[in-house]
N, CA, C and O atoms as a Maestro MAE file, in Angstrom:
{
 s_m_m2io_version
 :::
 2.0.0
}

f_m_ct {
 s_m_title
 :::
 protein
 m_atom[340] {
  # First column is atom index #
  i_m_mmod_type
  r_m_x_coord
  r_m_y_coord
  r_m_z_coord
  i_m_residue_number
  s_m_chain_name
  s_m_pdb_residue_name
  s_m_pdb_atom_name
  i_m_atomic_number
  :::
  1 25 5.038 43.065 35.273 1 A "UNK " " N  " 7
  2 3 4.324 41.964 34.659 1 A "UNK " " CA " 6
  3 2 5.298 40.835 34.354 1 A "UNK " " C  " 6
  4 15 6.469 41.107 34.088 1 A "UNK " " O  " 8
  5 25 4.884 39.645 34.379 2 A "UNK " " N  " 7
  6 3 5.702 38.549 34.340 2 A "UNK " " CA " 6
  7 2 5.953 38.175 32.842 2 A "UNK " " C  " 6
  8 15 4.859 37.819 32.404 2 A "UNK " " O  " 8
  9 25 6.817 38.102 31.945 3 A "UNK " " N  " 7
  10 3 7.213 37.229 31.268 3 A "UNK " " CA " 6
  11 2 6.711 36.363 30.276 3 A "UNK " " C  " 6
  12 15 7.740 35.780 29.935 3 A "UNK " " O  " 8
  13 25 6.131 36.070 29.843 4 A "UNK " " N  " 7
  14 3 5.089 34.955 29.501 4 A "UNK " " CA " 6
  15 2 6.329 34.101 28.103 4 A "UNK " " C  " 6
  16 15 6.940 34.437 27.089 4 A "UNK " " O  " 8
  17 25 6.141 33.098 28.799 5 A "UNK " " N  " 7
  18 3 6.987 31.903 27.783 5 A "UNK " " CA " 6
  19 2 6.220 31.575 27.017 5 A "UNK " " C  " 6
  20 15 5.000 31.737 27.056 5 A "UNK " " O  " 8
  21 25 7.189 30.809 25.815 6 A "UNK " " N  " 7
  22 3 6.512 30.086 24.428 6 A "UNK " " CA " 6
  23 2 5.815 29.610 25.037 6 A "UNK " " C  " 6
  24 15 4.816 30.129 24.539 6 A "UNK " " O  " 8
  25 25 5.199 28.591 26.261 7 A "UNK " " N  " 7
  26 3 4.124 27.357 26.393 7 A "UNK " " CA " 6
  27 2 3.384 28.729 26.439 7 A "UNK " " C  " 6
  28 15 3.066 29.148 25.325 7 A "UNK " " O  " 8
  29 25 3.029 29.552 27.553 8 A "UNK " " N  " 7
  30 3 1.780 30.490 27.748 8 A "UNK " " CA " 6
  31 2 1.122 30.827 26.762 8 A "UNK " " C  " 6
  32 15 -0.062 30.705 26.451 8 A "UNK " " O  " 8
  33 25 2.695 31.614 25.917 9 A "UNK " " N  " 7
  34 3 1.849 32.116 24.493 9 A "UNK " " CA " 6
  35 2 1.252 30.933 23.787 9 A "UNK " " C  " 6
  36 15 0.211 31.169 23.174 9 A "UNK " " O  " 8
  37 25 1.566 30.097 23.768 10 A "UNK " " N  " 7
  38 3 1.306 28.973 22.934 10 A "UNK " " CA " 6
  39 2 -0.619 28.249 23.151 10 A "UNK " " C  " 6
  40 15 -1.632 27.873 22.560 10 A "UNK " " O  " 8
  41 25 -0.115 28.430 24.180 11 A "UNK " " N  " 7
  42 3 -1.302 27.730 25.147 11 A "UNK " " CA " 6
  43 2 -2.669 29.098 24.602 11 A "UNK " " C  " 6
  44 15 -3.710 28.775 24.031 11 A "UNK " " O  " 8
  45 25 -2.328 30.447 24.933 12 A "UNK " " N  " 7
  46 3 -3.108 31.444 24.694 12 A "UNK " " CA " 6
  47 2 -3.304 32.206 22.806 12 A "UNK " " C  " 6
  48 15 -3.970 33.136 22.352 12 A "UNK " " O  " 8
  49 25 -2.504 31.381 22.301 13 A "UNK " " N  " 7
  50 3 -3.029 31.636 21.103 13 A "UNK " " CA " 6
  51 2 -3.928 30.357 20.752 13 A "UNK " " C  " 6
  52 15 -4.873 30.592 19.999 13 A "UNK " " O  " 8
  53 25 -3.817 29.446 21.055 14 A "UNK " " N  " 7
  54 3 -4.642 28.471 20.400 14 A "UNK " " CA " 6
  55 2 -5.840 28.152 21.175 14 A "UNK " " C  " 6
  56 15 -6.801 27.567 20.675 14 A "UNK " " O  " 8
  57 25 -5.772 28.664 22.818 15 A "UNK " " N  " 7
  58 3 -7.198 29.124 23.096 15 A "UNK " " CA " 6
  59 2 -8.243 30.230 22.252 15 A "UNK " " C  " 6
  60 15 -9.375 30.130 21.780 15 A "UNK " " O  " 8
  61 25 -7.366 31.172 22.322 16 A "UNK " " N  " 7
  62 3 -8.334 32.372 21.721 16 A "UNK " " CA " 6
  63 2 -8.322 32.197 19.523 16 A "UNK " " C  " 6
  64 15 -8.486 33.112 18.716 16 A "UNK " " O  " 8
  65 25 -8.108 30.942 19.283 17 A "UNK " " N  " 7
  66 3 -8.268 30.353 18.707 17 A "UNK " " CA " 6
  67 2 -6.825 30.897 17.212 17 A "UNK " " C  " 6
  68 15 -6.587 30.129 16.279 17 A "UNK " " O  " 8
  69 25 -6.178 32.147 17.348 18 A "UNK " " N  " 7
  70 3 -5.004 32.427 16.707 18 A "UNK " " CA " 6
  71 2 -4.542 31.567 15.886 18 A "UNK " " C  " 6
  72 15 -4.284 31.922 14.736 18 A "UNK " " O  " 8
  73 25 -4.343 30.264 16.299 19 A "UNK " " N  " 7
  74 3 -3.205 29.572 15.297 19 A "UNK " " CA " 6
  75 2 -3.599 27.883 15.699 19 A "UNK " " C  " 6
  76 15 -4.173 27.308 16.623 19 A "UNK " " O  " 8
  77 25 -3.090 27.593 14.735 20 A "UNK " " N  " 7
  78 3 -3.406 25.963 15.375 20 A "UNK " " CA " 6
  79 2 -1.579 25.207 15.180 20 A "UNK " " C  " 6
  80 15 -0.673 25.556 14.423 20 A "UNK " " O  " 8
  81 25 -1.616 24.421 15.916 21 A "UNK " " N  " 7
  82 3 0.069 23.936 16.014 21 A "UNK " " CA " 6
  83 2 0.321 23.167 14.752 21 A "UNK " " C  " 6
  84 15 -0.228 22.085 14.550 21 A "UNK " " O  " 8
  85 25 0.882 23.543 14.177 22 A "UNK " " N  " 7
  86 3 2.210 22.885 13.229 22 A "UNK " " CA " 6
  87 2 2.578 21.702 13.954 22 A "UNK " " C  " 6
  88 15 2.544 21.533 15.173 22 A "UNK " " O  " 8
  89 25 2.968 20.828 12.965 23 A "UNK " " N  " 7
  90 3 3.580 18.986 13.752 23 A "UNK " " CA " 6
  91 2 4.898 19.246 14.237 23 A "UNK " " C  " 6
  92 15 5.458 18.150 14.258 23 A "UNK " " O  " 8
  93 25 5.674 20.120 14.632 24 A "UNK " " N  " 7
  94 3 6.806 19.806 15.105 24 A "UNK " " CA " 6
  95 2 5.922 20.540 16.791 24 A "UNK " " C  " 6
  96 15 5.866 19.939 17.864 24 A "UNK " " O  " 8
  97 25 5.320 22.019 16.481 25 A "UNK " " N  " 7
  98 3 4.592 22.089 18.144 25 A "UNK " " CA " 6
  99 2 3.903 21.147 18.874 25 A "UNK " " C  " 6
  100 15 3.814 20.950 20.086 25 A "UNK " " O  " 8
  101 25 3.211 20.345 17.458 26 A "UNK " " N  " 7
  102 3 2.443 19.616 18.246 26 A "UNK " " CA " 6
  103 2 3.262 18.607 18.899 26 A "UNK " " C  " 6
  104 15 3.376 18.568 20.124 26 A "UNK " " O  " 8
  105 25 3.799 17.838 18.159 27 A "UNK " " N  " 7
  106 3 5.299 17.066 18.798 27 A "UNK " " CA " 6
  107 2 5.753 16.910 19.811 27 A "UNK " " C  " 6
  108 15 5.990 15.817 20.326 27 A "UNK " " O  " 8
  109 25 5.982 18.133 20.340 28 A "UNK " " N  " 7
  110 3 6.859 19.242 21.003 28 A "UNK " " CA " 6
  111 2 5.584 19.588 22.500 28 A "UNK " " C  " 6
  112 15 5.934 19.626 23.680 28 A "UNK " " O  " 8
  113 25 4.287 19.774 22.050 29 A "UNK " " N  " 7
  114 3 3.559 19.874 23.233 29 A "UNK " " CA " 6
  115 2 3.078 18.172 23.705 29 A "UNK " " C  " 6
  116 15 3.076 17.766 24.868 29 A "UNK " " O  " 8
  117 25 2.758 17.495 22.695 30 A "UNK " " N  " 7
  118 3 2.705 16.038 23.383 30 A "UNK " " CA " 6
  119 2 3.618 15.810 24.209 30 A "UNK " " C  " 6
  120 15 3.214 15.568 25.346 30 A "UNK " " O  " 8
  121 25 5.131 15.794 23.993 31 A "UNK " " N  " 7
  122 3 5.630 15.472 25.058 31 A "UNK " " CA " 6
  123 2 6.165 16.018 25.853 31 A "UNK " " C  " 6
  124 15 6.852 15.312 26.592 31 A "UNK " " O  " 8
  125 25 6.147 17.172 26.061 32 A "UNK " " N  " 7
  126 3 6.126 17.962 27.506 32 A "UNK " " CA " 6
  127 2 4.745 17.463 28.168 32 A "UNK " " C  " 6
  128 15 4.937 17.235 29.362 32 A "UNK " " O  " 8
  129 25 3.466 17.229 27.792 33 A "UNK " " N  " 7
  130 3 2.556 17.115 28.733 33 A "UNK " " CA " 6
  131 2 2.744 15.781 28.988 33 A "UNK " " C  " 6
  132 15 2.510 15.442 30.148 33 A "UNK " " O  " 8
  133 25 3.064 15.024 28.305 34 A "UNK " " N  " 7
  134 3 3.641 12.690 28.875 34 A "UNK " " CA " 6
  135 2 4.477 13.211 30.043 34 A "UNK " " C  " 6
  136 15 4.378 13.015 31.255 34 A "UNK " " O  " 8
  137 25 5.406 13.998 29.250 35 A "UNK " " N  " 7
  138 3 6.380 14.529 30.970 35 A "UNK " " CA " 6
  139 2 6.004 14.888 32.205 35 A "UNK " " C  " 6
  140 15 6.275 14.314 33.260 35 A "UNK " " O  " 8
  141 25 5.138 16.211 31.975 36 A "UNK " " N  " 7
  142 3 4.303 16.603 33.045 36 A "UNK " " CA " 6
  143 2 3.978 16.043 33.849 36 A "UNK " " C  " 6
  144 15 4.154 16.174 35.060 36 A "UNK " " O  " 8
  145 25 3.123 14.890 32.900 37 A "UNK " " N  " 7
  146 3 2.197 13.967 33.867 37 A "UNK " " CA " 6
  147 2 2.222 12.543 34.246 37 A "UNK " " C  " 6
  148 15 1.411 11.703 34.636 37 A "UNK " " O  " 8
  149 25 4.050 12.637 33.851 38 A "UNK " " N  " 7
  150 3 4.792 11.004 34.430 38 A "UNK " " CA " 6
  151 2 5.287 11.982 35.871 38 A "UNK " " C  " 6
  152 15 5.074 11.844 37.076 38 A "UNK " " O  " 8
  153 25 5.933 12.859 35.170 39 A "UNK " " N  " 7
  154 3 6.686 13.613 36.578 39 A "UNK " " CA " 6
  155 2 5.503 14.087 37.878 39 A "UNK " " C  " 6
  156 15 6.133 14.320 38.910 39 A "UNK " " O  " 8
  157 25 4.386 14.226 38.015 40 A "UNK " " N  " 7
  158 3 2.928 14.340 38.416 40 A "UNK " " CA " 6
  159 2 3.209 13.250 39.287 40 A "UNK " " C  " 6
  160 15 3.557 13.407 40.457 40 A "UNK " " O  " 8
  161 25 3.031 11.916 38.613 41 A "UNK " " N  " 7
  162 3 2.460 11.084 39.167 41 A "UNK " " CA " 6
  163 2 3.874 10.580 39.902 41 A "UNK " " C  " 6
  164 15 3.672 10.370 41.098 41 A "UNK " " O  " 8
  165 25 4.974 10.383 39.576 42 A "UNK " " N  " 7
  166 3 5.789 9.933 40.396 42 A "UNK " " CA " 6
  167 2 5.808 10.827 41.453 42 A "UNK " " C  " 6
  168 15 5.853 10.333 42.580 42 A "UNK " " O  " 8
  169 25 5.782 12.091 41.337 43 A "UNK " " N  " 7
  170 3 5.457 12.960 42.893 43 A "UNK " " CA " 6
  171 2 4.151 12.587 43.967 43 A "UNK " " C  " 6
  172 15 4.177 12.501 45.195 43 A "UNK " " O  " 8
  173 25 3.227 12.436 43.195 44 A "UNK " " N  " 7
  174 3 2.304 12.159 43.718 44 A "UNK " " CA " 6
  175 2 2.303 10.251 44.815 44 A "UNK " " C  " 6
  176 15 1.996 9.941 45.966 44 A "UNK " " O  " 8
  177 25 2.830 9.480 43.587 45 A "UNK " " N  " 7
  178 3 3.668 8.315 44.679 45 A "UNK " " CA " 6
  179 2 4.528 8.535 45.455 45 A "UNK " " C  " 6
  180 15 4.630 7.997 46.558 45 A "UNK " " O  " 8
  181 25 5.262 9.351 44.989 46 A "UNK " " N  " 7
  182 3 6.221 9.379 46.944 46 A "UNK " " CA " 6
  183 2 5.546 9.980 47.714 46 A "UNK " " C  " 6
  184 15 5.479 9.521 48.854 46 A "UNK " " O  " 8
  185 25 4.895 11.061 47.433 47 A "UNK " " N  " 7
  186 3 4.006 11.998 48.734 47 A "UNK " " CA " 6
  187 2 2.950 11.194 49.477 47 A "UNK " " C  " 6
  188 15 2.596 11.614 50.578 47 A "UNK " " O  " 8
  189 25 2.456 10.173 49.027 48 A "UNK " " N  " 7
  190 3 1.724 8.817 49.145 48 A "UNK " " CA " 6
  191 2 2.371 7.737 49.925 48 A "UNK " " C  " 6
  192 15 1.761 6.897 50.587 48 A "UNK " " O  " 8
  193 25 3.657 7.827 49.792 49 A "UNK " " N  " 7
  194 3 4.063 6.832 50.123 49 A "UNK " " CA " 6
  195 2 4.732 7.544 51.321 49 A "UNK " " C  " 6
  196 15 4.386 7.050 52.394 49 A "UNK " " O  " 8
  197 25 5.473 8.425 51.405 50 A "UNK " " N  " 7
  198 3 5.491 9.422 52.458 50 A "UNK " " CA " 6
  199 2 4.710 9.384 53.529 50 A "UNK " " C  " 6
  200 15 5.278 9.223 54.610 50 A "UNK " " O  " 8
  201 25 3.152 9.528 53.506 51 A "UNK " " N  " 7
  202 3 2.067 9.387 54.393 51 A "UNK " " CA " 6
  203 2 2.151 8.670 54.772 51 A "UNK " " C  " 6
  204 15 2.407 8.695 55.976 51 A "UNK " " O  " 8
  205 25 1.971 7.035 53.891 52 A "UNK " " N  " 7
  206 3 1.604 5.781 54.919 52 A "UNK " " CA " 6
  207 2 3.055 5.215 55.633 52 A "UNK " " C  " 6
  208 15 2.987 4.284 56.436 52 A "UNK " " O  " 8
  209 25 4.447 5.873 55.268 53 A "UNK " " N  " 7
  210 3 5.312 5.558 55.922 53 A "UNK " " CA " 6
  211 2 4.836 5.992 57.117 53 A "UNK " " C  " 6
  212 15 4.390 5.158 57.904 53 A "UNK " " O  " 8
  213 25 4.855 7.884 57.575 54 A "UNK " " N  " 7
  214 3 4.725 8.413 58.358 54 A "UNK " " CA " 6
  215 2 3.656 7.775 59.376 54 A "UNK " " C  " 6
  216 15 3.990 7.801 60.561 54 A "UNK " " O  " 8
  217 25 2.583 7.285 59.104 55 A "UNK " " N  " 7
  218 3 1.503 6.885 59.893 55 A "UNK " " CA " 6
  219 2 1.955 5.088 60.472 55 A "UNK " " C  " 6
  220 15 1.449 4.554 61.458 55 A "UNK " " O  " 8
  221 25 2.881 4.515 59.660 56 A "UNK " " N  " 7
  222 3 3.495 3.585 60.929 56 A "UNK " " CA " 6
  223 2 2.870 2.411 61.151 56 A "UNK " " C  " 6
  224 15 3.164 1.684 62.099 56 A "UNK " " O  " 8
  225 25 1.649 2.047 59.996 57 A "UNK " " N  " 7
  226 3 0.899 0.952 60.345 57 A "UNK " " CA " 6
  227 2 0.699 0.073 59.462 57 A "UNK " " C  " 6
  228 15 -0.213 -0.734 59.642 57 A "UNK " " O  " 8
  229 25 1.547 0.009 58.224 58 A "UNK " " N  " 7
  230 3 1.969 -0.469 56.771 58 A "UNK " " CA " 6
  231 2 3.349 -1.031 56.783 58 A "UNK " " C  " 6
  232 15 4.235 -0.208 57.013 58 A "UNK " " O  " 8
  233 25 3.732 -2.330 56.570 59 A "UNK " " N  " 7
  234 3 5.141 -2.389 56.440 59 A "UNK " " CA " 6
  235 2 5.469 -1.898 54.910 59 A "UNK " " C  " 6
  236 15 4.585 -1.675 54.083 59 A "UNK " " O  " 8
  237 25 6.519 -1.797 54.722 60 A "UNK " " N  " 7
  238 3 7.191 -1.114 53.681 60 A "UNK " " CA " 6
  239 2 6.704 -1.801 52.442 60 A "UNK " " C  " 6
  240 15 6.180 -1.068 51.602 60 A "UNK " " O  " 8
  241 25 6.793 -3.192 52.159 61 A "UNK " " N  " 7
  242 3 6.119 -4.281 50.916 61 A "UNK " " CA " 6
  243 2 4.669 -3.995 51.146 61 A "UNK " " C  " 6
  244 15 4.120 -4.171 50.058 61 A "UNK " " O  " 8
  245 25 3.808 -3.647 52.020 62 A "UNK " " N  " 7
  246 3 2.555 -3.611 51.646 62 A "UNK " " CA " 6
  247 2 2.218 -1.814 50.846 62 A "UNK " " C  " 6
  248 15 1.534 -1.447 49.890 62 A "UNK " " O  " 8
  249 25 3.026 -1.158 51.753 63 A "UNK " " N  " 7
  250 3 3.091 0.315 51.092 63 A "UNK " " CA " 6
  251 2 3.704 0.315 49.498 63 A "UNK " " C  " 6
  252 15 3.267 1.131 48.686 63 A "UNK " " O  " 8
  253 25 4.513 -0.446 49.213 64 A "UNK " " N  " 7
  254 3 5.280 -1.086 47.946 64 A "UNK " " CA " 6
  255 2 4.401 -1.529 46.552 64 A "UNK " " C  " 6
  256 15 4.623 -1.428 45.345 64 A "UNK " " O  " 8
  257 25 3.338 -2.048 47.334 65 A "UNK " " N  " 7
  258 3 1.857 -2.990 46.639 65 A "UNK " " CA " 6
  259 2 1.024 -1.540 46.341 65 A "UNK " " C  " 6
  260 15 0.740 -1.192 45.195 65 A "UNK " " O  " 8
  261 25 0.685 -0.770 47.511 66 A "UNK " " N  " 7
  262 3 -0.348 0.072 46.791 66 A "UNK " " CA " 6
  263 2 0.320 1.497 46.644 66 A "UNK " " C  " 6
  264 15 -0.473 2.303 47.131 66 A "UNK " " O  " 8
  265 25 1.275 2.044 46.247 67 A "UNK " " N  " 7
  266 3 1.656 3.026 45.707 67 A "UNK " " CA " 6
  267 2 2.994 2.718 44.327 67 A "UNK " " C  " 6
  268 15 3.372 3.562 43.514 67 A "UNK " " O  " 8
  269 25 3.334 1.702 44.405 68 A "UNK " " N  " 7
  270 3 3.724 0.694 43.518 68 A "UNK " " CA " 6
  271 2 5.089 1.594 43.135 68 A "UNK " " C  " 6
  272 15 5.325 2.359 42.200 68 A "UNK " " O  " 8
  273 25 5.741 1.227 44.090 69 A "UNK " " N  " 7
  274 3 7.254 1.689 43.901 69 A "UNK " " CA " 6
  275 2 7.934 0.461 44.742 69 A "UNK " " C  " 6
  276 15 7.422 -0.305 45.558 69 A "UNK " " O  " 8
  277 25 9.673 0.578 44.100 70 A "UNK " " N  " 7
  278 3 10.301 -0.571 44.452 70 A "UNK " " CA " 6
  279 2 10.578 -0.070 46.271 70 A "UNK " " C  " 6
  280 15 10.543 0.992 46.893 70 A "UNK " " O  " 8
  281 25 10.885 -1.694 46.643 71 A "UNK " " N  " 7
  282 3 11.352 -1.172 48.594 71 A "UNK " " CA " 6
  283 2 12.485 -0.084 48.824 71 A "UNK " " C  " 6
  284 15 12.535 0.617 49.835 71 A "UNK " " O  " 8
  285 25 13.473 -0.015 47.679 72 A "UNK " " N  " 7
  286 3 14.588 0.545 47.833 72 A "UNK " " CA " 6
  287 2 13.893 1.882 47.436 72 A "UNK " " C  " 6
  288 15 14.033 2.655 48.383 72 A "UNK " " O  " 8
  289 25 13.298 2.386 46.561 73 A "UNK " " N  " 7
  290 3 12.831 3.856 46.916 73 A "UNK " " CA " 6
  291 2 12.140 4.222 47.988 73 A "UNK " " C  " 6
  292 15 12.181 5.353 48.472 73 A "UNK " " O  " 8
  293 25 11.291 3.028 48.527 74 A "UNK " " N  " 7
  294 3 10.723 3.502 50.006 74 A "UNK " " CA " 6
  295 2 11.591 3.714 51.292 74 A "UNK " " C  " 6
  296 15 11.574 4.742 51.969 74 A "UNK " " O  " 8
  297 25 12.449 2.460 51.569 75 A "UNK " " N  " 7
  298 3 14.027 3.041 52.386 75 A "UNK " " CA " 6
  299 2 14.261 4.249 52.339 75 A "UNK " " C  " 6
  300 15 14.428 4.889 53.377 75 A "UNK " " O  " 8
  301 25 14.355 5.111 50.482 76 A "UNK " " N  " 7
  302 3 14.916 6.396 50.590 76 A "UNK " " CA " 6
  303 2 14.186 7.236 51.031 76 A "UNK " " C  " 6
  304 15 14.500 8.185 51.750 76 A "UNK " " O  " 8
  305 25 12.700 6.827 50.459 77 A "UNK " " N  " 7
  306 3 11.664 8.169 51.492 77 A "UNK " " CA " 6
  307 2 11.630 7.848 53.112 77 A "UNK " " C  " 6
  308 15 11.626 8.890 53.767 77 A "UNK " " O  " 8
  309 25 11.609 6.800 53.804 78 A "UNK " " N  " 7
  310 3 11.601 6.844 55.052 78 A "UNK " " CA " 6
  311 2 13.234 7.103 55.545 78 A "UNK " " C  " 6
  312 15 13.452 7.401 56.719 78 A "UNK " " O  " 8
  313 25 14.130 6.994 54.761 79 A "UNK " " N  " 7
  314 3 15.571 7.626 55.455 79 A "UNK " " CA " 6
  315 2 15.428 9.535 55.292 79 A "UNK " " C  " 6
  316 15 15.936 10.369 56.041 79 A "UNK " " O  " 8
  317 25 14.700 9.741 54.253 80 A "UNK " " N  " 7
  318 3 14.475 11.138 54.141 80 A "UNK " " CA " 6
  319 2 13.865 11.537 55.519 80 A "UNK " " C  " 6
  320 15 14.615 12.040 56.355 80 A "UNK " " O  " 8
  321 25 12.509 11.338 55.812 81 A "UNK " " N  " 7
  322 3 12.029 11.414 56.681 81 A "UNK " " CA " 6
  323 2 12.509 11.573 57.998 81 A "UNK " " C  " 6
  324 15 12.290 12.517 58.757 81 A "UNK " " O  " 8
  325 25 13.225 10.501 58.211 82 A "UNK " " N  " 7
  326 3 14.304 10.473 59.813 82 A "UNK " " CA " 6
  327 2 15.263 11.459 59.533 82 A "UNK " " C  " 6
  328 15 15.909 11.985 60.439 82 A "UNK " " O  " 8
  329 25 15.376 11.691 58.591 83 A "UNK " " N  " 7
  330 3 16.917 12.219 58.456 83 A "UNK " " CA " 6
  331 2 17.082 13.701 57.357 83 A "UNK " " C  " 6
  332 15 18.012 13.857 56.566 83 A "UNK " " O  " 8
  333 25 16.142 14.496 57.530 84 A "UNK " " N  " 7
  334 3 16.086 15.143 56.459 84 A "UNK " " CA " 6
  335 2 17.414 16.234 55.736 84 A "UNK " " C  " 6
  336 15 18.356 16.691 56.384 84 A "UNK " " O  " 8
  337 25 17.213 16.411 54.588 85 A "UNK " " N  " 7
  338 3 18.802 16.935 54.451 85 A "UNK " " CA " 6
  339 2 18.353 18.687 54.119 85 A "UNK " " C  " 6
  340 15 19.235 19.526 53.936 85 A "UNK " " O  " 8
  :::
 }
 m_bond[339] {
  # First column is bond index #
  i_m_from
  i_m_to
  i_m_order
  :::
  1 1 2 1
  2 2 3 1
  3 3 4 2
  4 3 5 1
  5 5 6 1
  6 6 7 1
  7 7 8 2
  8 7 9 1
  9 9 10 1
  10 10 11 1
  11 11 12 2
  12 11 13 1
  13 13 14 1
  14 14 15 1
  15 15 16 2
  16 15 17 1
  17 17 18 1
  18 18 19 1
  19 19 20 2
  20 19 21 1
  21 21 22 1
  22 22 23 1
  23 23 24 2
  24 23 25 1
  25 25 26 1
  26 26 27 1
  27 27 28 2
  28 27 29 1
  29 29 30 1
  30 30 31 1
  31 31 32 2
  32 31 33 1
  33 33 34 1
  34 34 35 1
  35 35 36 2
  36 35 37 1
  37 37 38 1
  38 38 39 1
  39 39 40 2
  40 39 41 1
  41 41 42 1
  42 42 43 1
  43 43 44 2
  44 43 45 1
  45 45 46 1
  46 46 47 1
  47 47 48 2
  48 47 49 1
  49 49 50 1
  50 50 51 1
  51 51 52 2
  52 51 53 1
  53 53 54 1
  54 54 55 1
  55 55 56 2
  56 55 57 1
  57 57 58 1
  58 58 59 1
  59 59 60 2
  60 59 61 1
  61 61 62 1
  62 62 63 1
  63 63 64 2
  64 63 65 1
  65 65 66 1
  66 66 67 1
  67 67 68 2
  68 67 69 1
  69 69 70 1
  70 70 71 1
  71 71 72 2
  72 71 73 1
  73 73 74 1
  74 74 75 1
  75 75 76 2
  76 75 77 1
  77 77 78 1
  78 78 79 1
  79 79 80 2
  80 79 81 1
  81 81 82 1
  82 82 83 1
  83 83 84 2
  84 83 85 1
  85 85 86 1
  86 86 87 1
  87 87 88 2
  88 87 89 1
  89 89 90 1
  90 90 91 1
  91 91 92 2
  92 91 93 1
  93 93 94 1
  94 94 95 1
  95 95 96 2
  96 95 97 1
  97 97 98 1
  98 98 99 1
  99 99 100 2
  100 99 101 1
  101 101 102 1
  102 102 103 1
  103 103 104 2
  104 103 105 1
  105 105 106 1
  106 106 107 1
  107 107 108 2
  108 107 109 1
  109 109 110 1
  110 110 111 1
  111 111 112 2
  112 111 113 1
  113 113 114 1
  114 114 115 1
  115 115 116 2
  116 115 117 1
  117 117 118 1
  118 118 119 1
  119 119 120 2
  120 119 121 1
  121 121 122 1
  122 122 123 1
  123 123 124 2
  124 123 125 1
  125 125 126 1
  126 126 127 1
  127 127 128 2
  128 127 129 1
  129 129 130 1
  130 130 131 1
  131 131 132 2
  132 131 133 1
  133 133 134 1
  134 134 135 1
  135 135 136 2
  136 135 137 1
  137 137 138 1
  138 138 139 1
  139 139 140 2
  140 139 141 1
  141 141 142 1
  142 142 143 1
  143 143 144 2
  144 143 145 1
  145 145 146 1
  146 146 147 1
  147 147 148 2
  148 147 149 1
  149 149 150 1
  150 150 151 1
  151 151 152 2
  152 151 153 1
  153 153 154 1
  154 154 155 1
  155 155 156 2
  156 155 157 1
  157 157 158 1
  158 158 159 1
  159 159 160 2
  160 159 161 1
  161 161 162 1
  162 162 163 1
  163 163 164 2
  164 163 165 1
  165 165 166 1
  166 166 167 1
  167 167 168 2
  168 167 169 1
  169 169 170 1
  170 170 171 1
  171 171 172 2
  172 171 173 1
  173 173 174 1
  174 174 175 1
  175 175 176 2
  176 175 177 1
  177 177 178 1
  178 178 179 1
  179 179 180 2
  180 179 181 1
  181 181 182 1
  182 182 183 1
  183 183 184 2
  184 183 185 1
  185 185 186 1
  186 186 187 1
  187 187 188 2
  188 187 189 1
  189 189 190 1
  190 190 191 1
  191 191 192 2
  192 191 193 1
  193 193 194 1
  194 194 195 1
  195 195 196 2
  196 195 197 1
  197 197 198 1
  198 198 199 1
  199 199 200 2
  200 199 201 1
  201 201 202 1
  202 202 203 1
  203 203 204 2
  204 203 205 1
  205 205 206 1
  206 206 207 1
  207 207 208 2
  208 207 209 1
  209 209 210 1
  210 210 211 1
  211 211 212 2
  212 211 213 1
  213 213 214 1
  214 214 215 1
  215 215 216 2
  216 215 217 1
  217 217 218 1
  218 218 219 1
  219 219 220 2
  220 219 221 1
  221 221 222 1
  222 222 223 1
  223 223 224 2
  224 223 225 1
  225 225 226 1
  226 226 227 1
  227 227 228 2
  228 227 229 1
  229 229 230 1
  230 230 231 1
  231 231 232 2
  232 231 233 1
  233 233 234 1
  234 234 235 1
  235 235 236 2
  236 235 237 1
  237 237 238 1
  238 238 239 1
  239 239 240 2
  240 239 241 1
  241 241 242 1
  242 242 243 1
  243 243 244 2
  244 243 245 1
  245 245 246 1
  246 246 247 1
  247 247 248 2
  248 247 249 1
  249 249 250 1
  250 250 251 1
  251 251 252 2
  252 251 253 1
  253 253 254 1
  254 254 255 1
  255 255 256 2
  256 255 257 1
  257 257 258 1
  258 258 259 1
  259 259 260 2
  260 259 261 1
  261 261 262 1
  262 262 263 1
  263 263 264 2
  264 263 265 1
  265 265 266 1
  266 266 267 1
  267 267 268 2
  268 267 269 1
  269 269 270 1
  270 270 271 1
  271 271 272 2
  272 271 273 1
  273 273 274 1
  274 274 275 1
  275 275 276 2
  276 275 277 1
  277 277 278 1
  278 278 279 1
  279 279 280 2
  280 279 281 1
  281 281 282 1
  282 282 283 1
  283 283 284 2
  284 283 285 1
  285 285 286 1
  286 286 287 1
  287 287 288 2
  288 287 289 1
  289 289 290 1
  290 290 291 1
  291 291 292 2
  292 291 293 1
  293 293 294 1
  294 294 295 1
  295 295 296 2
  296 295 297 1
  297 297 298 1
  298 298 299 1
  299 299 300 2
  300 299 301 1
  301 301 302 1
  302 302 303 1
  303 303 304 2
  304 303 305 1
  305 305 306 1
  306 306 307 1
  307 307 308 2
  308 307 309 1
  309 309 310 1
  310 310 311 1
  311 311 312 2
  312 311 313 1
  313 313 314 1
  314 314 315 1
  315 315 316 2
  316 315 317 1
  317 317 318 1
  318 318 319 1
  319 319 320 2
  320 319 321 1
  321 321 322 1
  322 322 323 1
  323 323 324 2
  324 323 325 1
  325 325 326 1
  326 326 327 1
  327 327 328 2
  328 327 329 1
  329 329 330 1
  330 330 331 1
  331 331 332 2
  332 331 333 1
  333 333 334 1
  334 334 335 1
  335 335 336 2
  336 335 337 1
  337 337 338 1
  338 338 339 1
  339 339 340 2
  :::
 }
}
């Protein structure tokens, strides 16, 4: 059986209604989930931006406009691409 970390337990006591978070958990779970879901979405823009590189019919400033990252991170995903490490 796997392990189960403070978030699991955390997460599964205050489902099954156990405990309610104290202000330093709560604290503490706000910003792991801002994290989560900055780190989310910046994945989710390169994998985006990834595609419309790959498909070849976007110059780099228009791909720039709708996944809204600077040109110099797009260079790095299309040098990734050619060139993978």
């Amino acid at each position: 059986m796997q392990k189960e970390t403070w978030s699991d337990r955390l997460r599964r006591e205050i489902r099954e209604g156990e405990r309610e978070l104290s202000g330093i958990e709560l604290e503490m779970a706000e910003e792991a989930w801002a994290k989560g879901r900055a780190e989310g979405w910046a994945q989710v823009q390169a994998e985006m931006a990834a595609k419309l590189i790959r498909l070849g019919q976007m110059p780099l400033e228009a791909i720039a406009e709708v996944v809204d990252l600077p040109i110099e991170r797009l260079r790095e995903i299309k040098k990734n691409l050619s060139h993978p490490t």
